[in-house]
MMTF fields as JSON, N, C-alpha, C and O atoms, coordinates in Angstrom:
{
  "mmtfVersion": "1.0.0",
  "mmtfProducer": "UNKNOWN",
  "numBonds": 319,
  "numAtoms": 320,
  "numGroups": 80,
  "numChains": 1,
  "numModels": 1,
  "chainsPerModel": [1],
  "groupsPerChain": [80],
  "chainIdList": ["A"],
  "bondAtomList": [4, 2, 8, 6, 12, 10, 16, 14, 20, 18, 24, 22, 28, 26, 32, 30, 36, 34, 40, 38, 44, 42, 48, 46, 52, 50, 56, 54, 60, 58, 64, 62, 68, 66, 72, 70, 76, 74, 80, 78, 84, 82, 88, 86, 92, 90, 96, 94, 100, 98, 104, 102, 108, 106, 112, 110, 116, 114, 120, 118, 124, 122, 128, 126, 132, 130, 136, 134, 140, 138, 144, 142, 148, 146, 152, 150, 156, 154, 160, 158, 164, 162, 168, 166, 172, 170, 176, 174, 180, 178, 184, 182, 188, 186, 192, 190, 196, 194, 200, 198, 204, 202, 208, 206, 212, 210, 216, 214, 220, 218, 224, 222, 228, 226, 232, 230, 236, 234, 240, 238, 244, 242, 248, 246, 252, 250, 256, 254, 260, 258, 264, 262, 268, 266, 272, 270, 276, 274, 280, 278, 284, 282, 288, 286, 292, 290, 296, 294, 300, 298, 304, 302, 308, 306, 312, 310, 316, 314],
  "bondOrderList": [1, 1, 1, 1, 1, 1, 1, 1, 1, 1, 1, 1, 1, 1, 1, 1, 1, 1, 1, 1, 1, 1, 1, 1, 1, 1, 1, 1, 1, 1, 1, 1, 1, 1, 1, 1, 1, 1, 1, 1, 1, 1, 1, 1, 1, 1, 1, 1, 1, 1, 1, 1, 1, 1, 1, 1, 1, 1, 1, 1, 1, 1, 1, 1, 1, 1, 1, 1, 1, 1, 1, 1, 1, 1, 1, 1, 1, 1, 1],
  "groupList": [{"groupName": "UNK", "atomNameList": ["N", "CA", "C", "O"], "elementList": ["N", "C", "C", "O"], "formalChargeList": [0, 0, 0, 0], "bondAtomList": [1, 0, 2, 1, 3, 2], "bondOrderList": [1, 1, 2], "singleLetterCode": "X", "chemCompType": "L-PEPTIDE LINKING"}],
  "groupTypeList": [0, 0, 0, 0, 0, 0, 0, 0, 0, 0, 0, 0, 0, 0, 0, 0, 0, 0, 0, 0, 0, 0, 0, 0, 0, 0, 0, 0, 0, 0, 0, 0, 0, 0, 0, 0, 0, 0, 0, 0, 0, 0, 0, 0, 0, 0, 0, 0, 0, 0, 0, 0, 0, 0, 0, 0, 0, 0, 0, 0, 0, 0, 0, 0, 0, 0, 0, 0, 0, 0, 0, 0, 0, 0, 0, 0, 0, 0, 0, 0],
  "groupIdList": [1, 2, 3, 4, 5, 6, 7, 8, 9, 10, 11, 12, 13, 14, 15, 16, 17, 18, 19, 20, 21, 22, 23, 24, 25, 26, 27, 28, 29, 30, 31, 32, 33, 34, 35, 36, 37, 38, 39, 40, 41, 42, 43, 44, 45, 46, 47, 48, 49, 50, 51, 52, 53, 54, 55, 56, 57, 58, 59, 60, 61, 62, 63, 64, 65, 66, 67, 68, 69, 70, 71, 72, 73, 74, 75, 76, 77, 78, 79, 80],
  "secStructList": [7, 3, 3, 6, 6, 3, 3, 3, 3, 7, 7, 1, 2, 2, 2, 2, 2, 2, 2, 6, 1, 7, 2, 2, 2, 2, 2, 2, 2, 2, 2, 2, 6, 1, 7, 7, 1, 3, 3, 3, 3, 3, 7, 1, 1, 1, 7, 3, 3, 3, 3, 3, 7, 2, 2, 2, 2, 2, 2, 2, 2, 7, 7, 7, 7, 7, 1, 4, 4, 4, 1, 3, 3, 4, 4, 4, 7, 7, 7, 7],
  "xCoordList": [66.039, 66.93, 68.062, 67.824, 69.148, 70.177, 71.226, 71.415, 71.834, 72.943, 73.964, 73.615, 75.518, 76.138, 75.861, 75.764, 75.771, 74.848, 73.944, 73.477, 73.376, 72.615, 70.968, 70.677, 69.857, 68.687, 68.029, 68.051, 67.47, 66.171, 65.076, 64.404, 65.073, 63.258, 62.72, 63.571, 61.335, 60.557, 59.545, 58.523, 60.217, 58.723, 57.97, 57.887, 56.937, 55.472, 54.839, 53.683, 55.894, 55.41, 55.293, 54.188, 56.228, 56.68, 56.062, 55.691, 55.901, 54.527, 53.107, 52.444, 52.547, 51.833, 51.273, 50.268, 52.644, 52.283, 51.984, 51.171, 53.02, 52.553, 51.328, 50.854, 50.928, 49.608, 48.618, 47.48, 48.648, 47.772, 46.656, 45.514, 46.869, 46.478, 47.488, 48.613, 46.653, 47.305, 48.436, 48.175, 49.58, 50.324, 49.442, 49.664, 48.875, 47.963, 47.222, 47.031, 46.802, 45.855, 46.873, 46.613, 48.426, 49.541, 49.424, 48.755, 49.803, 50.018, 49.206, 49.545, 48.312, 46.677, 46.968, 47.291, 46.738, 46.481, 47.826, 47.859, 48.896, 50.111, 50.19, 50.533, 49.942, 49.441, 48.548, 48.762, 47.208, 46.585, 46.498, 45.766, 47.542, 47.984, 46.988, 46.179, 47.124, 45.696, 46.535, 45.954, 47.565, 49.064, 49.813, 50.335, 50.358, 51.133, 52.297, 52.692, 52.87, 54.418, 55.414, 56.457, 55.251, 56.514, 56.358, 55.895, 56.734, 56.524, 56.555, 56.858, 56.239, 55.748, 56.442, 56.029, 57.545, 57.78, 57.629, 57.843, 57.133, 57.205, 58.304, 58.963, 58.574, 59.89, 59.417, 58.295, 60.117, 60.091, 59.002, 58.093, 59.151, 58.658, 57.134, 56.248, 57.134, 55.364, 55.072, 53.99, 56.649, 56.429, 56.725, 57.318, 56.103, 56.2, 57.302, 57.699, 57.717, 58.764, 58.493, 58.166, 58.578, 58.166, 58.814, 59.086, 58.9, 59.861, 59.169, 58.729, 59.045, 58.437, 59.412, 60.1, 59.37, 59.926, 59.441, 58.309, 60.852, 60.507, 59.907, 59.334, 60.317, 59.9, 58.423, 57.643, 58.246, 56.839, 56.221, 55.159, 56.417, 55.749, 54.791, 53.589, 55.966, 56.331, 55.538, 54.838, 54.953, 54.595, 52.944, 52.052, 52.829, 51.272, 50.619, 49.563, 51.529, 50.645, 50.645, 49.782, 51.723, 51.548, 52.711, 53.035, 53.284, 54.112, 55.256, 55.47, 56.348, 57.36, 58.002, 57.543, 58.952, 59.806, 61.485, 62.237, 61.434, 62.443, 63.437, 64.597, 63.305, 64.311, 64.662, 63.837, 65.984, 66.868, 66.371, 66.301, 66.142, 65.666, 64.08, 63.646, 63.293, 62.242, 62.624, 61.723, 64.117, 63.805, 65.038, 65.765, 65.225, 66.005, 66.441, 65.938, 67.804, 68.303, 67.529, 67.146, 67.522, 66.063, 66.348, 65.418, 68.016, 67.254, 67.254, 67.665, 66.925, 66.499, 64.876, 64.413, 64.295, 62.873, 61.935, 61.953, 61.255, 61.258, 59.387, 58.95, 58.615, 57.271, 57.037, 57.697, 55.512, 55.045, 54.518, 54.074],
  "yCoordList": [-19.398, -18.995, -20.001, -21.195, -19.606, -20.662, -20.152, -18.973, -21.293, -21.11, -21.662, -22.819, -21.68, -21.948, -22.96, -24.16, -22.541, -23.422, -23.931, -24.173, -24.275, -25.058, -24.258, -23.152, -25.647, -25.159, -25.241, -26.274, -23.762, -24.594, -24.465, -23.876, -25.471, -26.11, -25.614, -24.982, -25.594, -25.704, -26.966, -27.284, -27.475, -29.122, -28.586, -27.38, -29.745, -29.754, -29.907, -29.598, -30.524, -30.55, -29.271, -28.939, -28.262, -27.272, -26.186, -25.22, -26.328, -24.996, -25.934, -25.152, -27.05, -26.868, -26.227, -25.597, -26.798, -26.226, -24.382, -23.773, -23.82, -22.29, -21.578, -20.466, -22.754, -22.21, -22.791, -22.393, -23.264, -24.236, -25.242, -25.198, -26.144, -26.832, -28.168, -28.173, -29.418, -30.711, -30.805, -30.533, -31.236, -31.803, -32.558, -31.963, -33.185, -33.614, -32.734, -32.933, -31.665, -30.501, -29.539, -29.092, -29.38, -29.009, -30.11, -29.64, -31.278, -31.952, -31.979, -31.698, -32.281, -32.097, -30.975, -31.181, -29.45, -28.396, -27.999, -27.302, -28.826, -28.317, -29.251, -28.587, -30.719, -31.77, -31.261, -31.39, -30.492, -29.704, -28.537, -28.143, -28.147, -26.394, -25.6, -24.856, -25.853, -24.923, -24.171, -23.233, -24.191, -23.653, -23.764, -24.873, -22.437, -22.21, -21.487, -20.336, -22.613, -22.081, -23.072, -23.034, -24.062, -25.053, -25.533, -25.022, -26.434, -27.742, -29.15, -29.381, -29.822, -31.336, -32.073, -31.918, -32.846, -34.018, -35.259, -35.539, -36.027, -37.817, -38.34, -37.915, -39.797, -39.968, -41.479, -41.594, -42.221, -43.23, -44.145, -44.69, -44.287, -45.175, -44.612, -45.278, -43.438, -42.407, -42.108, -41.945, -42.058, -40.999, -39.936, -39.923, -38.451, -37.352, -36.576, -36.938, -35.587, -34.815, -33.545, -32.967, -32.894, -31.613, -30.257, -29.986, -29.641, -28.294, -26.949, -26.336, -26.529, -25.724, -23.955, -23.751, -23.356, -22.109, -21.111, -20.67, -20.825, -20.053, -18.262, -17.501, -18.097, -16.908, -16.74, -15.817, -18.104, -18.004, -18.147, -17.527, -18.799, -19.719, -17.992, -17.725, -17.185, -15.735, -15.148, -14.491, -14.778, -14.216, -14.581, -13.8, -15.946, -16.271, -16.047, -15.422, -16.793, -16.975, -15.59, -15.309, -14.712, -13.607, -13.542, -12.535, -15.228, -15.251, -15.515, -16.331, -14.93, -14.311, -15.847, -16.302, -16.393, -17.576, -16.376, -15.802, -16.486, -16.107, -17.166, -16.809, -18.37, -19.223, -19.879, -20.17, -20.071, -21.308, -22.942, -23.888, -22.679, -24.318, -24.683, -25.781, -23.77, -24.119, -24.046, -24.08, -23.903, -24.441, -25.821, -25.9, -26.356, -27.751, -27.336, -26.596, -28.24, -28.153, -29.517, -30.603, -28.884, -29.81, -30.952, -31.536, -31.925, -33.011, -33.562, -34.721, -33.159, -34.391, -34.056, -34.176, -33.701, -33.027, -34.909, -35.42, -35.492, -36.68, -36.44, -35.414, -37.224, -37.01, -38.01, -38.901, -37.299, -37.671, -38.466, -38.914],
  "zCoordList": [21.67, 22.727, 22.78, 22.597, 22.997, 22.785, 24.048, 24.347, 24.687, 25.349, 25.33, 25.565, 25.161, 24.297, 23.431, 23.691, 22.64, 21.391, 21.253, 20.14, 22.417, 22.565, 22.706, 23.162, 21.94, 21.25, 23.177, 23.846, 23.717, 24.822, 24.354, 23.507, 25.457, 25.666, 26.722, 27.348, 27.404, 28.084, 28.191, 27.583, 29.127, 29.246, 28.934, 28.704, 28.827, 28.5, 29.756, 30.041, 30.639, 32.728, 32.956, 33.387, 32.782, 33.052, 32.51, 33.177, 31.013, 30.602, 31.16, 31.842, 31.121, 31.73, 33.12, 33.45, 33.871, 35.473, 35.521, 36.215, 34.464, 34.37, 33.93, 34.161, 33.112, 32.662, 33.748, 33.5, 34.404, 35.304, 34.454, 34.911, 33.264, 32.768, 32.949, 33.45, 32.323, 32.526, 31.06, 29.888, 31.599, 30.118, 29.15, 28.096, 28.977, 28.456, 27.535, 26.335, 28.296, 27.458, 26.418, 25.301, 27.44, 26.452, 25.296, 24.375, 25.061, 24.335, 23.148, 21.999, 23.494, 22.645, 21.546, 20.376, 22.326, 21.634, 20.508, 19.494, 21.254, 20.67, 19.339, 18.361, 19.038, 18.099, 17.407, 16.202, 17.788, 17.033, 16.144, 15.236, 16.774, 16.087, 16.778, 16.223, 18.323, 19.192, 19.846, 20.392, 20.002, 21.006, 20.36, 20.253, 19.418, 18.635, 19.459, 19.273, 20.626, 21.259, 20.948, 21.601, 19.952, 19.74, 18.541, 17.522, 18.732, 17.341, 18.114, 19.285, 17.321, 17.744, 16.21, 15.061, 16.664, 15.539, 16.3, 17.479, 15.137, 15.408, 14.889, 13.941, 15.907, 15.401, 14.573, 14.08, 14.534, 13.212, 13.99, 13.363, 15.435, 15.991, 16.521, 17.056, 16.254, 16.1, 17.501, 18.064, 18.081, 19.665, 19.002, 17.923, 19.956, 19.903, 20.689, 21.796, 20.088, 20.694, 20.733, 19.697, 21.916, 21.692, 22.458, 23.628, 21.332, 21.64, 21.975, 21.002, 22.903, 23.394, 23.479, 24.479, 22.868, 22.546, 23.602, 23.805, 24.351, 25.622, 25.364, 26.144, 24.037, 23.493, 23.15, 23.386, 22.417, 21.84, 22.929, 22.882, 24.127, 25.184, 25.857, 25.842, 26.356, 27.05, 26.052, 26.822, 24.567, 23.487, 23.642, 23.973, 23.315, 23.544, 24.751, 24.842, 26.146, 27.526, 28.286, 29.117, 27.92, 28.594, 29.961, 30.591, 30.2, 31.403, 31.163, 30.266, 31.863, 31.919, 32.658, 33.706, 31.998, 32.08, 32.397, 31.61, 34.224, 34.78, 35.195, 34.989, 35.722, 36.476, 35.125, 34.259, 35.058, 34.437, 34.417, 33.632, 35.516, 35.508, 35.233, 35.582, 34.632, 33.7, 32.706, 31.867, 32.104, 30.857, 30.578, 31.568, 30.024, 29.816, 28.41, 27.565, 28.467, 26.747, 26.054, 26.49, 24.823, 23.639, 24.014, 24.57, 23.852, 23.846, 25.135, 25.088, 26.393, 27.186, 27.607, 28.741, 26.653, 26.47, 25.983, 24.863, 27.235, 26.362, 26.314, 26.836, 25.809, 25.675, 26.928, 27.462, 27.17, 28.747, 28.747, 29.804]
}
């Protein structure tokens, strides 16, 4: 999903709170390939970054991402 140009995100605060699980349990499953709604890169320094795809998010969980302000542009998406 893009708005002018720009790549969004959905936190990992933010899909968690929709799913009613802890970021934590997002984090986990998403590092695992257990929650196939984003991608997860490490950066040089072996923090995680993670992009959460409002399509895939809406595709897997079944819930419908209506307000603007659940989702953020990618990069001020920081790990929790």
């Amino acid at each position: 999903m893009s708005k002018g140009g720009e790549n969004m995100n959905i936190s990992v605060k933010e899909a968690a709170r929709l799913m009613g699980v802890s970021p934590a349990f997002v984090r986990w499953q998403m590092k695992h390939g257990e929650l196939p709604i984003g991608s997860v890169k490490k950066n040089p320094q072996g923090k995680c970054r993670y992009y959460i795809s409002p399509k895939l998010f809406e595709e897997y969980t079944g819930i419908k991402i209506e307000k603007k302000e659940n989702i953020e542009a990618t990069n001020s998406e920081h790990s929790l």
